[in-house]
C-alpha positions in Angstrom: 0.0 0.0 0.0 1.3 3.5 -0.9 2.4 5.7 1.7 0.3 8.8 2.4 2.7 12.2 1.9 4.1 13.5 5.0 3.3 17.2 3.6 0.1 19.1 4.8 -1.3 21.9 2.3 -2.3 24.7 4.2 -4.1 27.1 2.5 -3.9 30.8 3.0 -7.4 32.1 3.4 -8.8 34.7 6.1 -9.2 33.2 9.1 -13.2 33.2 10.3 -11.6 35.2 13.4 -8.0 36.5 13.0 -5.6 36.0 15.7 -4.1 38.2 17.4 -0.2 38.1 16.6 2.9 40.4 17.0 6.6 40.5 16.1 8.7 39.9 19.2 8.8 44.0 19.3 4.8 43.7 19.9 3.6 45.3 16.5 0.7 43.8 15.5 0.6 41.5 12.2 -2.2 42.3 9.5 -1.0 41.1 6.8 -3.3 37.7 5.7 -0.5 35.7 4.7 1.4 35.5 8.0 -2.1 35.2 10.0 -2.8 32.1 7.8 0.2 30.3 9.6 -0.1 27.2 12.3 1.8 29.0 15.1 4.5 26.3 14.8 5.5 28.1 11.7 5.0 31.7 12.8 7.6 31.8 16.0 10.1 31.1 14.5 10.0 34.2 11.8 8.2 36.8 13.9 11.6 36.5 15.3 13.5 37.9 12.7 10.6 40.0 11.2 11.8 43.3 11.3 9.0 46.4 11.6 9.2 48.9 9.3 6.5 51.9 7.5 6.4 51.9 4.3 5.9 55.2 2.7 4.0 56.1 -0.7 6.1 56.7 -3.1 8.8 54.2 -1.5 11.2 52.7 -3.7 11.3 48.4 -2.7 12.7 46.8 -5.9 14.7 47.7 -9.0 14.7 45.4 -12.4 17.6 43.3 -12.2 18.9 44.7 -9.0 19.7 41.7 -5.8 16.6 41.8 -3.6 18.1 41.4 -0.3 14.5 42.0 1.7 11.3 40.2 1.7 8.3 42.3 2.5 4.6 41.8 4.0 2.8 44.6 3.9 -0.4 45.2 6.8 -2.2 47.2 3.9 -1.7 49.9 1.3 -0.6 48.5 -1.8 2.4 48.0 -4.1 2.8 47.8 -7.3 4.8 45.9 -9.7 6.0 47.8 -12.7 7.5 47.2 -16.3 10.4 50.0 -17.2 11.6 50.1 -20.2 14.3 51.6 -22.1 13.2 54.8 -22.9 11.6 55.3 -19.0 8.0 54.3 -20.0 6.3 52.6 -17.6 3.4 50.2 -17.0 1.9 48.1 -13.7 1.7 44.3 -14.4 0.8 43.2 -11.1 0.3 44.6 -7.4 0.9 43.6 -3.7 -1.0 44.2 -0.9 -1.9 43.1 2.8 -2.4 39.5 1.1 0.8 38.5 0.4 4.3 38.8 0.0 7.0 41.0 -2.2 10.0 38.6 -2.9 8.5 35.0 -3.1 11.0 34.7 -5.8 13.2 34.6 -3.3 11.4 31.4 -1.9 12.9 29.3 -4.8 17.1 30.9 -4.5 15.8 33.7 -7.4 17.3 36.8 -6.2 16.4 39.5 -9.2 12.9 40.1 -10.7 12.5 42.2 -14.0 10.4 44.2 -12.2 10.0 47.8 -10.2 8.7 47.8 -6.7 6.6 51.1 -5.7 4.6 51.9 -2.6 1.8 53.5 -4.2 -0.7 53.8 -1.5 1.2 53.9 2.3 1.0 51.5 4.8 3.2 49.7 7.7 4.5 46.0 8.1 7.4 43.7 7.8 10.6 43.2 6.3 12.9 39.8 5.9 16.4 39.5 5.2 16.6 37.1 2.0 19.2 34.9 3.6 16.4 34.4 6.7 13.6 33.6 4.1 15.6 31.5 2.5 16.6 29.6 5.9 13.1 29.4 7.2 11.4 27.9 3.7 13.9 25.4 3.6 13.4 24.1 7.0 9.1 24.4 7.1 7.3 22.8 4.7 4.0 24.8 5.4 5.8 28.3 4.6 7.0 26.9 1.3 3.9 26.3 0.4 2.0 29.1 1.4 4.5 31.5 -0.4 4.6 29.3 -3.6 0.9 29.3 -3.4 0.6 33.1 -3.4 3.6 33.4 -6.2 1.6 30.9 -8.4 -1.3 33.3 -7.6 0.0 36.4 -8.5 1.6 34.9 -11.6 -1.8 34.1 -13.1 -3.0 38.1 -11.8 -0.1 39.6 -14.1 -0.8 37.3 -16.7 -4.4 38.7 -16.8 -3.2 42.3 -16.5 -1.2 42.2 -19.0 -3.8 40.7 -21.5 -6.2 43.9 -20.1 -3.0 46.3 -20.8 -3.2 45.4 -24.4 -6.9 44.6 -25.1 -9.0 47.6 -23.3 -9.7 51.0 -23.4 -8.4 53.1 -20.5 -11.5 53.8 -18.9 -12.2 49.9 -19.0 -8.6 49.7 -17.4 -8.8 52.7 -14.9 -12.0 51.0 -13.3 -10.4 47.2 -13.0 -7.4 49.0 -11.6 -9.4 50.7 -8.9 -11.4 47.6 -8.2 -8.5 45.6 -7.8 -7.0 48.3 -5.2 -9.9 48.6 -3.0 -10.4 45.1 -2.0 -6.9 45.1 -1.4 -7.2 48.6 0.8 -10.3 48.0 2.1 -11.1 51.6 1.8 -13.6 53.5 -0.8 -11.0 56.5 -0.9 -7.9 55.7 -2.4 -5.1 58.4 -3.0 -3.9 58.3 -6.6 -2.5 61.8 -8.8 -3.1 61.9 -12.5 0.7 61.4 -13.0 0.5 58.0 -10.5 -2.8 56.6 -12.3 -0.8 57.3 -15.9 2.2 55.5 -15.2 0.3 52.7 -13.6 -2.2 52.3 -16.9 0.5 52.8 -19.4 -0.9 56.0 -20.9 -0.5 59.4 -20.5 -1.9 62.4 -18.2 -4.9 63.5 -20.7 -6.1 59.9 -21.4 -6.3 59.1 -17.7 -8.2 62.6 -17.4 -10.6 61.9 -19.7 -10.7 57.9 -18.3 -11.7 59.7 -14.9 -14.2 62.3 -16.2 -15.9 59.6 -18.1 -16.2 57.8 -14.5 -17.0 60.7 -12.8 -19.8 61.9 -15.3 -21.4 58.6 -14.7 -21.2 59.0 -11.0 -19.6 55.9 -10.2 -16.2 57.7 -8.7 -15.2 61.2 -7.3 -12.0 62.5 -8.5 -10.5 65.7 -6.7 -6.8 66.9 -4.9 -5.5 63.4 -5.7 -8.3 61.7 -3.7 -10.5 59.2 -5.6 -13.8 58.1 -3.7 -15.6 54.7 -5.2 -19.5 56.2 -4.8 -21.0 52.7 -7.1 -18.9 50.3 -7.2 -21.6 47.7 -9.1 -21.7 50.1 -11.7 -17.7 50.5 -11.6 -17.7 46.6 -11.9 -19.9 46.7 -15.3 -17.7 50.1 -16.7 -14.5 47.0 -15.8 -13.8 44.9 -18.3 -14.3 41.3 -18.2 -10.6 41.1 -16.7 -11.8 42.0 -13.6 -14.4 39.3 -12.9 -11.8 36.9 -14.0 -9.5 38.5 -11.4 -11.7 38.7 -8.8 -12.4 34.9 -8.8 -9.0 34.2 -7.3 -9.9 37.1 -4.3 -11.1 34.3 -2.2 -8.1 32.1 -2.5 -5.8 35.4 -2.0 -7.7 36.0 1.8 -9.6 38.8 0.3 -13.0 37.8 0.6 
């Protein structure tokens, strides 16, 4: 008779009732991934977790540049950006309170083609790679659980990109704002023209017009770099389709 697998899949959902948890400095832990952990697995990093804030506007990651930190953010959101050549720049994926920056680093890949950016301000975590490293190899739950979010998140860029090159920016701008609040939690997100057009791939009068179309409509207010969601259904039928298909995954993310 075969032998059952001595490895337990632990999947990182919301707990029904979050513990409580801290780093061994007291801050508390928000962010979903780390609460998802048996506390077997959790001592041993909240050890060498390391508090930090995390400022908008905060540089995390360069293309091609070593990553020597892991992060877990307790909110806000970062995002994951394409540079090329010439300096134009697009978001492919983002990061928030549900995961981890640097699961590549889970599997000894210590450079990512992409640009790290706090784009909405928050506090959490930071882990030296060498201690990630360490910690995966040694606890078979916390392998899994970041390789679970990484294969996540690969099949969220995968989509982005396809809605980068298929939709209009309007179609875009609402996915994008979607995606952001049920990772914020919040219906007022802080976003300038100049942050929105980098993120979108397009430039400072399309995202105007993207937002006056959404504003006209009611579904979003739009003023001194504060966006309010008023209807978010009707910003979920101005999305595109790449949202629903995104959205699908929200539950398995923690997010619901």
């Amino acid at each position: 008779m075969a032998q059952k697998s001595g490895l337990k899949l632990v999947v990182a959902s919301r707990p029904e009732t979050p513990p409580t948890r801290t780093d061994k400095q007291g801050n508390a832990v928000r962010n979903i991934l780390l609460l998802a952990l048996s506390s077997e697995t959790f001592g041993p990093i909240a050890d060498e977790l390391e508090w930090m804030e995390f400022p908008t506007g905060n540089g995390l990651q360069e293309p091609g540049e070593p990553i020597e930190w892991a992060y877990f953010l307790n909110g806000g959101l970062c995002s994951l950006i394409v540079v090329t050549r010439d300096g134009e720049t697009v978001e492919v994926g983002v990061v928030g309170k549900e995961g981890i920056l640097g699961a590549n680093l889970a599997v000894w890949l210590n450079r990512s083609p992409h640009r790290a950016i706090v784009q909405m301000g928050t506090d959490g975590f930071r882990l030296r790679a060498e201690s990630l490293r360490r910690l995966v190899s040694s606890n078979a739950e916390l392998a899994m659980s970041i390789n679970r979010f990484a294969q996540l998140q690969g099949l969220l860029i995968a989509q982005t990109a396809a809605c980068n090159r298929l939709h209009e920016v309007e179609q875009r701008m609402s996915r994008w704002l979607l995606v952001s609040q049920d990772r914020v939690g919040s219906e007022v997100l802080s976003m300038t023209h100049e942050s929105l057009a980098q993120m979108l791939g397009t430039g400072r009068p399309s995202v105007s017009l993207a937002a006056g179309i959404l504003q006209r409509a009611r579904l979003i207010d739009y003023r001194r770099g504060k966006l309010k969601i008023i209807d978010r259904r009707g910003l979920e039928e101005a999305a595109c389709q790449c949202y629903e298909n995104m959205r699908r995954f929200n539950a398995d993310l923690g997010l619901m």
